[in-house]
C-alpha positions in Angstrom: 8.8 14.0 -11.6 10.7 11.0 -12.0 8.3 7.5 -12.8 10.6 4.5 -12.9 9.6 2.0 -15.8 8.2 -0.9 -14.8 10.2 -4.2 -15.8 8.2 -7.1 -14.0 5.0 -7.3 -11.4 4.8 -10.5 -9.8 2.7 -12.0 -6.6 4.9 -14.7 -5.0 4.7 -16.3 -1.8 6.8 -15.0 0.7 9.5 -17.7 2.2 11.1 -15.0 4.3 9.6 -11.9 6.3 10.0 -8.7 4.2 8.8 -4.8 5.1 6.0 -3.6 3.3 7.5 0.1 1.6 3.7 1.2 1.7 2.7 0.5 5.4 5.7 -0.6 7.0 3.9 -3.7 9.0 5.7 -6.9 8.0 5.3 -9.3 5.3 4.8 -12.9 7.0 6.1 -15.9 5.7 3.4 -18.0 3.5 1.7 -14.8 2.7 1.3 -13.5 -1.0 2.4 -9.9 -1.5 3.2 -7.5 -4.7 6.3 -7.7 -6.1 7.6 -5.2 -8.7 10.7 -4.8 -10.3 11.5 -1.2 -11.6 14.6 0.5 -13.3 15.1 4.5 -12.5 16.3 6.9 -14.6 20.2 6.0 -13.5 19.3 2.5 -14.6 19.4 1.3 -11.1 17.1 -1.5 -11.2 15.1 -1.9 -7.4 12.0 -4.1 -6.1 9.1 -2.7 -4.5 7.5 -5.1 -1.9 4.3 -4.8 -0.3 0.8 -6.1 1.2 -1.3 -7.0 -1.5 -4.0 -5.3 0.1 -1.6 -2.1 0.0 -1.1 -2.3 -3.8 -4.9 -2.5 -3.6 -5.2 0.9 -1.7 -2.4 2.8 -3.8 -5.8 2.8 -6.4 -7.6 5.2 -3.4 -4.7 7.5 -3.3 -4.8 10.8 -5.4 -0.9 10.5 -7.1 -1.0 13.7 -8.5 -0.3 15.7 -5.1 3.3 13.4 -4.6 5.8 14.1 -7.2 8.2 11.4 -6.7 5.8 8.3 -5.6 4.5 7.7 -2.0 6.2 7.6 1.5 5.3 5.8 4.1 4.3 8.6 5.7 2.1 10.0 3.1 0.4 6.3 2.5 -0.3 6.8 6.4 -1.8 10.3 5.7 -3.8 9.0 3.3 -5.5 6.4 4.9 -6.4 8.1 7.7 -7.9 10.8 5.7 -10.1 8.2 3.8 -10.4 6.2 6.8 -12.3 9.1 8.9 -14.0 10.0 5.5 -15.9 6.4 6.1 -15.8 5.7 9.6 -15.7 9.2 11.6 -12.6 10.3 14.1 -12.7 7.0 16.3 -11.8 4.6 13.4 -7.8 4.6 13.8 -8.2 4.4 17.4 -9.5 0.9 16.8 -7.1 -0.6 14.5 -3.4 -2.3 15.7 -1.6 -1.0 12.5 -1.4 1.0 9.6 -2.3 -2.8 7.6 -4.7 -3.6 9.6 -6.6 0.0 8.9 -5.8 -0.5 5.4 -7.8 -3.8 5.5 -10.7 -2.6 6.9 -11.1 0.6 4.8 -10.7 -1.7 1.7 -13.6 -4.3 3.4 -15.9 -1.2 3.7 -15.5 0.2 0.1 -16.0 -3.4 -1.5 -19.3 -3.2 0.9 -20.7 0.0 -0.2 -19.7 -1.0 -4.0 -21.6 -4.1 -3.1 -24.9 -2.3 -1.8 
């Protein structure tokens, strides 16, 4: 299993669009995301960019089952497995985007923790 050592975790203010490498939905300009600057084992040094409300979700997701981080794919999985695990097989049906069903599964959670 290869971690990469964190060097910097920031929360700017995007001036550009960017990709998010969790979801894949797009960063909009004026919007704060999660930033993080890691080095691998080569010493190749590499940002992670994404949603802040993705960072948020990673906390949801069991890491132990992915032995080199999380795809796209597998952050998908994921919250579609804990997505019909509160809302029942219709939920993804009404969502636009993998964010967007993010968002709503993280508003849920803070309102059960809340009850």
């Amino acid at each position: 299993m290869i971690i990469p050592k964190t060097l910097k975790q920031t929360k700017p203010i995007a001036r550009k669009e960017y990709k998010c490498m969790l979801c894949g939905d797009t960063i909009k300009v004026g919007e704060k995301y999660s930033k993080t600057t890691n080095v691998n084992d080569d010493g190749e040094i590499y940002d992670f960019i994404c949603h802040l409300d993705c960072d948020e979700f990673t906390d949801l997701i069991e890491f132990n089952d992915f032995d080199d981080g999380i795809t796209e794919k597998e952050f998908e999985e994921s919250a579609n497995e804990i997505g019909y695990d509160l809302f029942g097989e219709w939920h993804c049906n009404s969502v636009d985007s993998l964010h967007e069903e993010v968002q709503k599964i993280l508003v849920e959670i803070h309102r059960l923790e809340n009850n």
